[in-house]
Backbone bond lengths (Angstrom), bond angles and torsions (degrees), N, CA, C in turn:
res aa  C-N    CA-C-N  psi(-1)  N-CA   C-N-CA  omega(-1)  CA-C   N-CA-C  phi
1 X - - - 1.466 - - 1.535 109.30 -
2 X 0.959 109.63 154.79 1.828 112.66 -173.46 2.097 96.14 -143.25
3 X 1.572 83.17 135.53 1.417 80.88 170.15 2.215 123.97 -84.40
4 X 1.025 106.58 5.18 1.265 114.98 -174.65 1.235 117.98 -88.41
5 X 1.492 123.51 142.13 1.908 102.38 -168.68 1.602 101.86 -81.47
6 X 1.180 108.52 161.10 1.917 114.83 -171.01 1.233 118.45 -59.04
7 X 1.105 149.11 170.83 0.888 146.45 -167.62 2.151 98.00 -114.87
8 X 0.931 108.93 104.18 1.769 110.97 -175.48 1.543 109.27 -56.39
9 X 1.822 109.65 125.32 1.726 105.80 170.77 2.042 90.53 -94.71
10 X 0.973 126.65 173.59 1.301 128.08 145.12 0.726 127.67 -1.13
11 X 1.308 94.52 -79.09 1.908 114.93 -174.06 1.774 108.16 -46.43
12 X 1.550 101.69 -50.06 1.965 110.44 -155.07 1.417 86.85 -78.34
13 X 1.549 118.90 -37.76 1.717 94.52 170.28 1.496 132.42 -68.61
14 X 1.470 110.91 -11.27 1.402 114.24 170.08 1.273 118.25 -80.28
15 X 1.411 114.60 -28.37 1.401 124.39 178.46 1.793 111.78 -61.91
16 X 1.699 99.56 -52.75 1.433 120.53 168.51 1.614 101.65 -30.81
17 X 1.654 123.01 -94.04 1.094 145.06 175.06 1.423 102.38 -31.88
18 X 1.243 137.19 -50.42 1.576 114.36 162.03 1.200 134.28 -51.82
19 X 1.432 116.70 -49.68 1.091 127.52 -174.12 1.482 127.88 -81.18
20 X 1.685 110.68 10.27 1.515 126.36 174.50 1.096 83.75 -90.68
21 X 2.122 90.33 -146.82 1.763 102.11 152.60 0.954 116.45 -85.22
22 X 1.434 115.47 139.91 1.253 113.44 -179.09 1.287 119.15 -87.85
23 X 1.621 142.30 150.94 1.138 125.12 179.34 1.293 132.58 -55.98
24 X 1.292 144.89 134.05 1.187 156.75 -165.00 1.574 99.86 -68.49
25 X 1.529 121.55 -175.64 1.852 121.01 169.46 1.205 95.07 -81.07
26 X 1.439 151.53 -25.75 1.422 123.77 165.59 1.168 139.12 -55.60
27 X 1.425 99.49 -49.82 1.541 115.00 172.54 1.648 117.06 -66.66
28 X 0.877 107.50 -49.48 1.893 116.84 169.24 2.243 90.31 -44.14
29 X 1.162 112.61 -70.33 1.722 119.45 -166.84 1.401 99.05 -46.31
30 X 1.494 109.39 -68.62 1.683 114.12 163.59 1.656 121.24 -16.37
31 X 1.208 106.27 -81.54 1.085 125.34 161.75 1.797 123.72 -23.91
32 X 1.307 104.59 -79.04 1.782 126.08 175.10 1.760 103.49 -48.39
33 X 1.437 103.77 -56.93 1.631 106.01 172.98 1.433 126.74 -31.31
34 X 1.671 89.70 -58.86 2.176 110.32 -164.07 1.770 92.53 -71.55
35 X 1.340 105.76 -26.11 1.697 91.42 178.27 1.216 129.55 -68.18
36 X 1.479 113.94 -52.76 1.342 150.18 157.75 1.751 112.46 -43.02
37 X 0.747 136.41 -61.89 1.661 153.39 136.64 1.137 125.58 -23.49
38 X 1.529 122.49 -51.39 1.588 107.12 -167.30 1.957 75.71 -162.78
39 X 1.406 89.16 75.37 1.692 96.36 175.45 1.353 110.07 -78.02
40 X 1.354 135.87 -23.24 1.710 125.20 157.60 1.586 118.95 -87.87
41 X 1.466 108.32 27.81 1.708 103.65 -178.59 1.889 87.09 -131.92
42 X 1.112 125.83 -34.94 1.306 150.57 169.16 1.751 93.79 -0.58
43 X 1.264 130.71 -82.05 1.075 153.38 179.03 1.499 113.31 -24.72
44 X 1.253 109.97 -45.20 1.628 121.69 175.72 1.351 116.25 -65.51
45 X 1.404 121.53 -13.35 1.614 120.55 173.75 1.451 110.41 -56.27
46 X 1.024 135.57 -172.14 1.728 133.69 178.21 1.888 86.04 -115.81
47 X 1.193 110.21 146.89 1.490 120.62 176.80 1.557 108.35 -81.05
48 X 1.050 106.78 145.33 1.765 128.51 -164.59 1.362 120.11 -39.99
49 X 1.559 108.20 -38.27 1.356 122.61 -175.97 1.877 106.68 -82.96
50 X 1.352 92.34 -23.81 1.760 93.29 -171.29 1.755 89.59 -80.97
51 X 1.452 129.77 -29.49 1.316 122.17 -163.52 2.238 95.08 -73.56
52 X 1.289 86.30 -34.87 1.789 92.48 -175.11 2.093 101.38 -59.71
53 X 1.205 117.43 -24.44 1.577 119.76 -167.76 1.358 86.52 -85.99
54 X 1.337 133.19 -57.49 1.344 127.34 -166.80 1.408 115.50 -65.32
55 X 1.111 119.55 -3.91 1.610 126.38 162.20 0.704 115.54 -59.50
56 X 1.387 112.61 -72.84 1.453 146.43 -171.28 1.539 121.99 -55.60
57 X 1.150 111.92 -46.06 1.411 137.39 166.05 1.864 99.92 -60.63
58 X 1.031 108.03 -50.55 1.667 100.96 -172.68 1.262 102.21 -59.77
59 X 1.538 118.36 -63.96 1.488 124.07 -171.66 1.582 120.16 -68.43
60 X 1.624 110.54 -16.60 1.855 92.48 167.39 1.451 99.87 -86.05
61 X 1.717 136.68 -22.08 1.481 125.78 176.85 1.665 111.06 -74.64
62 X 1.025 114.68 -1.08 1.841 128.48 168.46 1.540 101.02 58.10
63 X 1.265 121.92 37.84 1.315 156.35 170.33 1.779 119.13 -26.53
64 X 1.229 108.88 84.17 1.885 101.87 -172.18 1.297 96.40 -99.66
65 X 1.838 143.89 -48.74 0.934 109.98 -170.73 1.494 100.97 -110.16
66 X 1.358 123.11 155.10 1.393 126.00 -178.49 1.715 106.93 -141.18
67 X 1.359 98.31 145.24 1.673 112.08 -178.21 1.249 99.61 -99.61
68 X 1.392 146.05 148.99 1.451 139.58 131.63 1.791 98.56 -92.94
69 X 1.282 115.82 142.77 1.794 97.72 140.76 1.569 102.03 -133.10
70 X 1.605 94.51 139.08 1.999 98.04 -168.34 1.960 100.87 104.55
71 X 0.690 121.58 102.34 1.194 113.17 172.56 1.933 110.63 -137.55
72 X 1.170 114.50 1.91 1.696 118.50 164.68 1.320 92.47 39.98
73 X 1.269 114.92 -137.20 1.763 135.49 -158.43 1.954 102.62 -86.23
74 X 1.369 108.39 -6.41 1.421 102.06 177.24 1.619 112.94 110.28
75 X 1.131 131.31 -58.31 1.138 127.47 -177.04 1.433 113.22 -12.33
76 X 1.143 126.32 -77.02 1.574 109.21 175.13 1.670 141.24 -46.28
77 X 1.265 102.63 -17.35 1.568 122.25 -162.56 1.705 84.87 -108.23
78 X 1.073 131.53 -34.80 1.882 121.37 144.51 1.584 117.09 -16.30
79 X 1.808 85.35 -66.60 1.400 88.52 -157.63 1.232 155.59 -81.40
80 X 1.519 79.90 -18.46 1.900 136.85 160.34 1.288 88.20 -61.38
81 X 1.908 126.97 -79.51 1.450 109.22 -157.17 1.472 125.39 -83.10
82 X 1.416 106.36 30.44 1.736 125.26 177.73 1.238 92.34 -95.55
83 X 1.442 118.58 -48.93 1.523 117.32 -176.33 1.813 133.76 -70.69
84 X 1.328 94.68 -9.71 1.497 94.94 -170.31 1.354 111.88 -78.56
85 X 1.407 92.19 161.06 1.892 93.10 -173.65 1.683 111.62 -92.93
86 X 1.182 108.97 174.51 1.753 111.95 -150.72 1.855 91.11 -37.68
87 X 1.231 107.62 -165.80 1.237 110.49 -175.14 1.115 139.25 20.62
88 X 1.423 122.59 20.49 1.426 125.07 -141.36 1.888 84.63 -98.83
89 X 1.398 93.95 169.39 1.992 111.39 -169.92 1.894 90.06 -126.69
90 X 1.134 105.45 135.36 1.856 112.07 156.21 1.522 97.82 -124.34
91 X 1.569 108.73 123.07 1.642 100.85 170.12 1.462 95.62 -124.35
92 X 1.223 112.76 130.81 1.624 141.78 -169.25 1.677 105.46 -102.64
93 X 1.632 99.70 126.24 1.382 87.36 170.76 1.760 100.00 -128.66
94 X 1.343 98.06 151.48 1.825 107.89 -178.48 1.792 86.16 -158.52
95 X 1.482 86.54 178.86 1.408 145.04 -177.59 1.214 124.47 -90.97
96 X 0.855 126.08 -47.10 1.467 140.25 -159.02 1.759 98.27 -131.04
97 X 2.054 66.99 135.35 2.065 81.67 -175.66 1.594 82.64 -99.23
98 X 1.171 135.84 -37.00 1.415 126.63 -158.53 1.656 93.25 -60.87
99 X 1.636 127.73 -62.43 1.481 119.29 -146.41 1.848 99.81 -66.81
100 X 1.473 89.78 -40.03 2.148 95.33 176.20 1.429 129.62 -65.76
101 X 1.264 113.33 -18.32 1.706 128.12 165.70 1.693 108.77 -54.76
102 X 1.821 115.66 -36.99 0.953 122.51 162.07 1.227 131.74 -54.90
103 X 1.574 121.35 -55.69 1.458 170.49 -178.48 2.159 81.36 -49.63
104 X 1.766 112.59 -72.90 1.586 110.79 -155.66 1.937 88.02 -67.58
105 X 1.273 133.94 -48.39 1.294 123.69 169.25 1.411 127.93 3.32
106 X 1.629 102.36 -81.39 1.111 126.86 163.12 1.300 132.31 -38.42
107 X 1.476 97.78 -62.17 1.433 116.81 -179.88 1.585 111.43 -50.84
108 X 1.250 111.24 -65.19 1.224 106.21 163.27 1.347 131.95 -45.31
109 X 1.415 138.86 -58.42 1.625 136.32 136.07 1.116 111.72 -11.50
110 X 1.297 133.91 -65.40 1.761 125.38 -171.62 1.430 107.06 -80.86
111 X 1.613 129.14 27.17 2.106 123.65 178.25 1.544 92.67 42.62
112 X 1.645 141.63 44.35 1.189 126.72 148.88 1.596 117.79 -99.35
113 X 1.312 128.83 -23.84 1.130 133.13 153.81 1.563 133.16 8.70
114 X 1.638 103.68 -47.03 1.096 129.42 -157.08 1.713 109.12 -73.58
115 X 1.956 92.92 -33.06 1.385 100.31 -149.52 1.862 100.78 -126.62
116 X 1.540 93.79 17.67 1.552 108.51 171.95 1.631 109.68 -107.40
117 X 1.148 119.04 145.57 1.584 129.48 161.15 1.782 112.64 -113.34
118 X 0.809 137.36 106.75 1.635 128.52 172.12 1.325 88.99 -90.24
119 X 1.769 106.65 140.46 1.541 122.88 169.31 1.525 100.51 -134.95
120 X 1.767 111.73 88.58 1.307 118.79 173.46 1.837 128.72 -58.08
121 X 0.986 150.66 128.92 1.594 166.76 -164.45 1.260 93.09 128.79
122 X 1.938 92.89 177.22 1.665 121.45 158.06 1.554 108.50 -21.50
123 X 1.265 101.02 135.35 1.971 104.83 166.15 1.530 89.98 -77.06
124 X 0.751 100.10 -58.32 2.239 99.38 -177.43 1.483 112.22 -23.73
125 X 1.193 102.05 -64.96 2.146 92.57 161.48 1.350 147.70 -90.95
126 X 1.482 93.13 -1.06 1.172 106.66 167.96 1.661 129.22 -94.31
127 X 1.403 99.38 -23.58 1.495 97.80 169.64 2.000 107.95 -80.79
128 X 1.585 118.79 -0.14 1.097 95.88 156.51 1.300 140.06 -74.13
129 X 1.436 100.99 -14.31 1.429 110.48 -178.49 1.388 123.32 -82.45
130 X 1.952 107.43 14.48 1.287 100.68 177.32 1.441 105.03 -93.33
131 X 1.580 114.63 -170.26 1.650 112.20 -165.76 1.767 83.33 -71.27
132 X 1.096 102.55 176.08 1.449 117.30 -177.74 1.770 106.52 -96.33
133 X 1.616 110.10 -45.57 1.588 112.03 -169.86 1.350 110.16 -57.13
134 X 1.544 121.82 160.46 1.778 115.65 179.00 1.528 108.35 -71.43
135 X 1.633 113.59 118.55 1.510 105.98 -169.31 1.227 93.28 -144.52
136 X 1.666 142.15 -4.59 1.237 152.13 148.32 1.504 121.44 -19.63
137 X 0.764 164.96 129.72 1.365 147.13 94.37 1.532 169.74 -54.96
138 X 1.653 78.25 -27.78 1.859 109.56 156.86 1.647 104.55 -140.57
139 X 1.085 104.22 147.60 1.799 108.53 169.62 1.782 92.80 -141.43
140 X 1.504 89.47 140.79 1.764 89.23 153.73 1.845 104.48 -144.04
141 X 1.229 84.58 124.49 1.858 108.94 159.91 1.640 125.36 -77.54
142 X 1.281 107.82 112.70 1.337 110.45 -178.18 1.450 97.69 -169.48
143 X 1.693 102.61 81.94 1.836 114.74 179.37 1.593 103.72 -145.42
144 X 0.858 115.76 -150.66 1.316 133.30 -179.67 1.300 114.43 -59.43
145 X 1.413 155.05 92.89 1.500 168.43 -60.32 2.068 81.05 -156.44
146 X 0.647 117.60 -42.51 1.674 119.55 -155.40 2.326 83.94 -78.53
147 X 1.143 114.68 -10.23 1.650 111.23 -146.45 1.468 71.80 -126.33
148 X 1.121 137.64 -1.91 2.013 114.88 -177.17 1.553 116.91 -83.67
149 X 1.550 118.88 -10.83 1.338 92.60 161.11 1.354 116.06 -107.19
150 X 1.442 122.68 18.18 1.680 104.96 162.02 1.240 96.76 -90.66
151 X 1.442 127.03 -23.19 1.421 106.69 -170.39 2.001 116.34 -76.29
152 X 1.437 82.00 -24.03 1.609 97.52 171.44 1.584 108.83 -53.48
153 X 1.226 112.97 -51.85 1.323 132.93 -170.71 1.785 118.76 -62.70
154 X 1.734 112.41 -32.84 1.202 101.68 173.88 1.815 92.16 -102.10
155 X 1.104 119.95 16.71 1.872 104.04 176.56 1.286 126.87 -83.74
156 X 1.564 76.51 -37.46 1.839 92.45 -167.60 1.772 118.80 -76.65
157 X 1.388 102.07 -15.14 2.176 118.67 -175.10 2.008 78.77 -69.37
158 X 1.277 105.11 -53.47 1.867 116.00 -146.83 1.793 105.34 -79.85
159 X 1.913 102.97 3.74 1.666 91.53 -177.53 1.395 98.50 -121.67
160 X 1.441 109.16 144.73 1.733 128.07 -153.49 1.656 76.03 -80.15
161 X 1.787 94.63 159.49 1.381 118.27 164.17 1.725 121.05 -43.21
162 X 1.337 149.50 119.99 0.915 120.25 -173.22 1.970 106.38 111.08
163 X 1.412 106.94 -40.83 1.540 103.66 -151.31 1.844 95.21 -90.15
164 X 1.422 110.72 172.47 1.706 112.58 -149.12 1.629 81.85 -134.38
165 X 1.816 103.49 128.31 1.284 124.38 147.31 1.433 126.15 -82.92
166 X 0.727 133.33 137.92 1.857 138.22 -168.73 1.840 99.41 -131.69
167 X 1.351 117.72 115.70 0.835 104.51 -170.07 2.251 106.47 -130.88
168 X 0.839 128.63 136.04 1.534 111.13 -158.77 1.545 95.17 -107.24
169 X 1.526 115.48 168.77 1.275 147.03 151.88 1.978 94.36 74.33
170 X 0.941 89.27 56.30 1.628 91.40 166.79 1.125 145.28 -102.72
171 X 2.055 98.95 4.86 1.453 119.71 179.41 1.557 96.19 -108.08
172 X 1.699 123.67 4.25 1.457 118.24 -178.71 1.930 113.36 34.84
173 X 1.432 106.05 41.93 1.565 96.32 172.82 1.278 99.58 80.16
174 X 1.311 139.65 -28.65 1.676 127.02 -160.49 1.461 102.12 123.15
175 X 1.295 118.84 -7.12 1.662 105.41 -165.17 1.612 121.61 -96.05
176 X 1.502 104.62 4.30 1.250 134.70 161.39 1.744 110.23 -45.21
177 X 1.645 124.70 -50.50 1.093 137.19 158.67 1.903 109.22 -52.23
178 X 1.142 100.20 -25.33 1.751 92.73 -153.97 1.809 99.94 -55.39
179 X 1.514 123.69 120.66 1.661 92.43 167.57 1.146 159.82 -73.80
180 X 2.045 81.10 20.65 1.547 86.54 -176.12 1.387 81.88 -166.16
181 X 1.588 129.97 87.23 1.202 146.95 -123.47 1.972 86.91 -110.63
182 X 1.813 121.34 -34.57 1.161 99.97 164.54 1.152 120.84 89.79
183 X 1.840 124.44 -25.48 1.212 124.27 -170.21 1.741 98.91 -126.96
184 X 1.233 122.94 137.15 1.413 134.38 -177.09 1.661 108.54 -62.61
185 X 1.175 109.80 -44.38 1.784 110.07 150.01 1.653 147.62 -36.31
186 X 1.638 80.74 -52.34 1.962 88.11 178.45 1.596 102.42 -86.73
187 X 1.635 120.00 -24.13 0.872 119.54 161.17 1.819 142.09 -30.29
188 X 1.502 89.39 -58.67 0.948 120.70 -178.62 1.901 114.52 -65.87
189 X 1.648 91.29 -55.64 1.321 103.92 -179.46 1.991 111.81 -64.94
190 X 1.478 118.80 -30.64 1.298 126.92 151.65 1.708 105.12 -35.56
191 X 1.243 133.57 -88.59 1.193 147.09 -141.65 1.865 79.59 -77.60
192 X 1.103 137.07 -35.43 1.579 123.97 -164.46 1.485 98.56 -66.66
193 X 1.624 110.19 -55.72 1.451 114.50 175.89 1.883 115.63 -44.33
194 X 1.011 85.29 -63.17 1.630 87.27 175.03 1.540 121.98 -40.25
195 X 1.536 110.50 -32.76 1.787 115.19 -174.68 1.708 78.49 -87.36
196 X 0.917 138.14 -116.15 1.469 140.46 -153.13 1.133 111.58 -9.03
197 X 1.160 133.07 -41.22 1.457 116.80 169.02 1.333 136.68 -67.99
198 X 1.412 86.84 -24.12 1.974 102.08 174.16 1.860 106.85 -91.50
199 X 1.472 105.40 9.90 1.448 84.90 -160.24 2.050 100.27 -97.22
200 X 0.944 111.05 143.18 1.657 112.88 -149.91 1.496 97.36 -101.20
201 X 1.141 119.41 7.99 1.784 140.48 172.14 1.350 119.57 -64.21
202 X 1.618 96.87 -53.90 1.833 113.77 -176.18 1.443 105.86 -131.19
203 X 1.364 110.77 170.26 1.455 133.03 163.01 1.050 114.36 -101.76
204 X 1.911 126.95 112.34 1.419 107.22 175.48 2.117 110.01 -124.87
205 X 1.433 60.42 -170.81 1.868 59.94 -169.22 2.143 94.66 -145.24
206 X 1.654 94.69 128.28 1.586 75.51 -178.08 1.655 101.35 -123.35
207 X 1.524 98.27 130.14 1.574 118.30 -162.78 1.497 111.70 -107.91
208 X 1.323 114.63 127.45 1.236 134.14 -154.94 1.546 98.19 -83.01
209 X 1.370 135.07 43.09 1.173 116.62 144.94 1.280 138.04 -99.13
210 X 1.892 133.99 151.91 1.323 115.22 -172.62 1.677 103.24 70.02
211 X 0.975 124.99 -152.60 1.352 144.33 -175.22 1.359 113.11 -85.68
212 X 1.750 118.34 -0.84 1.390 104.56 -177.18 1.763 111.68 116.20
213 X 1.146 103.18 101.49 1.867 106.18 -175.69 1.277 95.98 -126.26
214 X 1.148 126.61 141.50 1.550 162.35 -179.13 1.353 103.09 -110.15
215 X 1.059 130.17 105.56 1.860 147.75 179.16 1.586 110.40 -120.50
216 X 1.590 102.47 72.16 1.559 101.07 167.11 1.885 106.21 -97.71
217 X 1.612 97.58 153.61 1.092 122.91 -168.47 2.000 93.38 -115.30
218 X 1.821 120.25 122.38 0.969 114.62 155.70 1.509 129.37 -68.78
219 X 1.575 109.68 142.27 1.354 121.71 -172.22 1.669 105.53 -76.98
């Protein structure tokens, strides 16, 4: 027995991905599309099994309002707004009308439409325009690595006691170790890790699936 989680070949991640939920025909189309489509941006989707946690995670936190920032072709902002409870809101913020044109597709195909808002520019000015008081309940971060601790910084004032940040790519591939990592990204994401752990706000825990998810819980 080893206390370390395994290291995934192919195969044990296919096995993995079966043996959750498995993706539905949207998510598989989703999926097949962003590859086929934007085969050097492809990579930035969240992997299948991490979209199955963010379900799950929404619906045991009984989740009405939810942040995305980063939302690419959608897959995550699926999975989040599969999970929310009745009335629940996901408002998504990105950049790009080309990768989210994909993203409303879908949305519309899966009757989630209803319960999504996309607010295209900078997340930097656009998350000012949310209410200021803690009224959050789920957020997930998955944008631009150099921008995660301001965005950290206006999430955490705006999420109620209780409510869960999800934050992705925080093992940068492994290059988090590198000692001289070289890239303004892992950089960044280095020094982000480092504030979250010192930050006396939340409890987090960072879980080695995919590329690395950060699951803090506000105090």
């Amino acid at each position: 027995m080893t206390r370390q989680t395994l290291a995934l070949t192919d195969a044990l991640h296919a096995y993995v991905v079966a043996n959750g939920s498995e993706p539905d025909d949207l998510v598989r189309d989703l999926i097949e599309e962003t590859a086929a489509a934007l085969p050097r941006d492809a990579g930035m989707q969240v992997a299948p099994e991490q979209a199955a946690l963010l379900t799950m995670l929404t619906r045991i936190s009984g989740a009405r309002q939810a942040l995305e920032i980063g939302t690419f072709t959608g897959l995550s902002s699926i999975a989040i707004a599969r999970g929310l409870a009745e009335g629940g809101r996901l408002t998504c913020l990105d950049v790009s009308e080309e990768f989210t044109s994909i993203a409303r597709r879908y949305w519309r195909r899966g009757g989630l439409d209803d319960r999504i808002e996309l607010r295209i520019g900078p997340a930097a000015e656009t998350l000012g325009a949310l209410p200021a008081e803690p009224h959050l309940d789920l957020t997930f971060i998955d944008a631009d690595k150099t921008g995660y601790l301001g965005y950290w910084e206006a999430v955490v004032p705006r999420t109620r006691p209780g409510g869960l940040i999800l934050v992705d790519n925080v093992l940068r591939h492994g290059h988090v170790l590198d000692p001289d990592p070289g890239d303004h990204g892992t950089l960044a994401i280095v020094e982000f890790n480092r504030r979250v752990l010192a930050d006396e706000r939340v409890e987090s825990v960072l879980i080695p699936i995919a590329d690395g998810l950060t699951l803090a819980r506000r105090l």
